[in-house]
C-alpha positions in Angstrom: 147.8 166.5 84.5 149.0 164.4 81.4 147.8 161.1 80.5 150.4 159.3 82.6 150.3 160.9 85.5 146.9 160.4 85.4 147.1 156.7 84.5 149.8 156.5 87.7 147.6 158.1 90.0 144.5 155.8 88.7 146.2 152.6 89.3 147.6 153.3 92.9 144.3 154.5 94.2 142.8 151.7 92.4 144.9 149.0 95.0 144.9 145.9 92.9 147.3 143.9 91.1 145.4 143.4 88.5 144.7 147.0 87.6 146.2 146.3 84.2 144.2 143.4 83.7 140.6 145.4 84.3 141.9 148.3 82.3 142.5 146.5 79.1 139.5 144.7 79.3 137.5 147.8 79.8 139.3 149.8 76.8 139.0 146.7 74.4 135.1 146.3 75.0 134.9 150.3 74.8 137.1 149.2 71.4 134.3 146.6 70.5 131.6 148.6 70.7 132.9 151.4 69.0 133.4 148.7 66.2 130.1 147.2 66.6 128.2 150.8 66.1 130.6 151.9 63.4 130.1 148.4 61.5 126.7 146.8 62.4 125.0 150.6 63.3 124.1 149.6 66.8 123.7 151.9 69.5 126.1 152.1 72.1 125.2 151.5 75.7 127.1 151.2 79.0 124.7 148.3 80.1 126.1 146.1 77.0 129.2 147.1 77.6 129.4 146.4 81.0 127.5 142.7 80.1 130.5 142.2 77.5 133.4 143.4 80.0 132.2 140.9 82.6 132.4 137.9 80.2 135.6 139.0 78.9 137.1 139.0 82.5 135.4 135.5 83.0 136.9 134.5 79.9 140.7 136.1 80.2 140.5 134.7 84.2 141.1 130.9 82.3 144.5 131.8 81.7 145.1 132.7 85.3 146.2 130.5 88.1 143.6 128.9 90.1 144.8 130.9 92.8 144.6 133.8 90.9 141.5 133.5 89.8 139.8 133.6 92.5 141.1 136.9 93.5 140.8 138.1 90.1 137.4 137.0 89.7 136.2 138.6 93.5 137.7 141.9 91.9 135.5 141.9 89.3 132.6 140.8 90.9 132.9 144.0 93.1 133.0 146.0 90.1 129.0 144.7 89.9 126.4 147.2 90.9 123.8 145.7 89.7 
């Protein structure tokens, strides 16, 4: 399977509007922290990654409606498994 098949597949089982949203949020903290090791030497972990995706989506979910928001931000909270 290439990429965009796979990407497809990936965003209808994943059933939300906002798949988009969660995906470039996730690849730009991924982005970050690659950054972050490369230029400050830190060591890369999921559990500051994950603490840096969640406050991006709490910050992005601003732009959004109020409406919006509030679905957006339920999303994300499910994403939690803490």
């Amino acid at each position: 399977m290439d990429f965009f098949t796979t990407f497809a597949a990936t965003k209808q089982v994943f059933g939300s509007v906002f798949f988009m949203e969660v995906f470039v949020i996730a690849a730009w903290n991924i982005w970050k922290q690659r950054n972050n090791c490369i230029f400050n030497g830190c060591s890369p972990s999921i559990g500051s990654w994950r603490e840096a995706f969640f406050e991006e989506a709490n910050l992005q979910s601003t732009r959004m409606s109020v409406e919006k928001r509030e679905i957006f931000l339920s999303l994300v909270n499910s994403l939690r498994h803490d």
